[in-house]
N, C-alpha and C positions, 0 to 999 in steps of 0.2 A: 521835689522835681515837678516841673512844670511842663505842658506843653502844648506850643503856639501854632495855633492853622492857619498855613499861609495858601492861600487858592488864588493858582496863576492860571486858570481855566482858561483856553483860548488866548493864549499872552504866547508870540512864537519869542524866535530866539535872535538874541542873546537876553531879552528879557528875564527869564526864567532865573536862570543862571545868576542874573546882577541883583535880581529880589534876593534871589534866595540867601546871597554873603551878605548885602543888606541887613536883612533882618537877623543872620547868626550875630551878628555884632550887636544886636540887641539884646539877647538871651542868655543867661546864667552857665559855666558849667554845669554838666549835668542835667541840663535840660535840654528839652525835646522840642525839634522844629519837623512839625508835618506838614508837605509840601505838595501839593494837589499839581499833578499837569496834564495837558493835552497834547505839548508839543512834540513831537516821536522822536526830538533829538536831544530832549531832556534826559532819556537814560543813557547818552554819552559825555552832556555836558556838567548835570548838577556831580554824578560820581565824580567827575575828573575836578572841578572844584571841591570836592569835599577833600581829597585825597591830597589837592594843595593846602587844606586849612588846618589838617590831622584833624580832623574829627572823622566820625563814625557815622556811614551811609547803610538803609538796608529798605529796599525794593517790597512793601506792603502789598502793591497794587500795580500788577501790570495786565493791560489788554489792550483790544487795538484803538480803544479812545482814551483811555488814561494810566497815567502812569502814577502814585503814593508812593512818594519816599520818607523815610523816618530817621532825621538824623538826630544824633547824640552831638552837644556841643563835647569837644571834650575840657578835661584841665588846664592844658597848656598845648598851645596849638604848634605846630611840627618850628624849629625854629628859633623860639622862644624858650629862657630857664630863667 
């Protein structure tokens, strides 16, 4: 298991979001995409992407200037058999 730091530091939105599927399309099951933001609407858009891709979202770092998410790609994305 691997895991790839993606820093959208100051990138507003929809940016965030289209990195972020971007780059899971890159990355192995089982591996880890950590995802650096500042944009305060990132903790309603990357969750709700992630929740359409069936992988696995979970909240590292929240304050009022950034937000660390740590997603799990998963096996088989919601969908797909």
């Amino acid at each position: 298991m691997t895991t790839t730091k993606l820093d959208l530091t100051g990138r507003r939105c929809p940016i965030p979001a289209l990195k972020t599927r971007k780059a899971l399309t890159s990355i192995r099951p089982g591996d880890f995409l950590e995802v650096h933001c500042t944009d305060p609407l990132s903790v309603i858009d990357i969750p709700n992407l992630i929740r359409e891709t069936g992988d696995a979202v979970e909240i590292l770092q929240r304050d009022e200037n950034r937000v660390v998410f740590l997603i799990e790609k998963a096996d088989r994305p919601i969908g797909k058999s």
